[in-house]
N, C-alpha and C positions, 0 to 999 in steps of 0.2 A: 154319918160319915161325910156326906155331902155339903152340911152345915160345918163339919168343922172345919173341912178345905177351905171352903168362904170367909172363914173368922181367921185363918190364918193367912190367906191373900188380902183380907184386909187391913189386915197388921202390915204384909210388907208394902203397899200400898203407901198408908200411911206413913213408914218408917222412910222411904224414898222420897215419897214427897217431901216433910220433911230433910230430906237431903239435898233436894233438887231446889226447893226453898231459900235452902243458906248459901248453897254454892251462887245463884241466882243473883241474889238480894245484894246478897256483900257483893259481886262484880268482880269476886276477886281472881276467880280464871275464867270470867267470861262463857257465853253460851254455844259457845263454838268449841271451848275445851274438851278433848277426849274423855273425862271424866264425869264431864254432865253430862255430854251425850250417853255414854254409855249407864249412869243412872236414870235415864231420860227412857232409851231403850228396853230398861227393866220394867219400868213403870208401864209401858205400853203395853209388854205384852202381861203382865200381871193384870191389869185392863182388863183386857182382851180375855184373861182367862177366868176372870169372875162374871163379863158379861156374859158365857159360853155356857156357865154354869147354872144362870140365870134363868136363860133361856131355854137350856133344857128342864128346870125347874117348872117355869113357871111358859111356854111358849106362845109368843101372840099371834092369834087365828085374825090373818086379813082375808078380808070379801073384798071381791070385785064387784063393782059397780058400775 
C-alpha cells in the first residue's frame, strides 16, 4: 500500500517536473507566471509528501554528542 503511494507521487513528480521544465526552458511565460508557480507549488508539496513517507518508512536515529 505504502509502496504504491510512492510509485504514484513519483510519477506526479516526475510528470510536473517535466512541466515546470518546458514552461522554464522555453521562457515563454516566464517564472513569475501564475501557472509555474502554481505547478511549482504542486511539485513541493508532492516533495514533501514522499519525503514524509520515507521517513516514516525508513526514520534516521540521531545521537547527540
Amino acid at each position: 500500500m505504502i509502496l504504491k503511494r510512492v510509485l504514484e507521487l513519483s510519477k506526479m513528480i516526475d510528470g510536473q517536473r517535466q512541466d515546470m521544465y518546458m514552461y522554464v526552458l522555453t521562457r515563454v511565460k516566464g517564472t513569475a507566471h501564475p501557472e509555474v508557480i502554481k505547478i511549482s507549488q504542486h511539485l513541493n508539496e508532492d516533495i514533501l509528501r514522499m519525503q514524509n513517507i520515507i521517513e516514516e518508512i525508513n526514520p534516521r536515529h540521531q545521537t547527540l554528542i
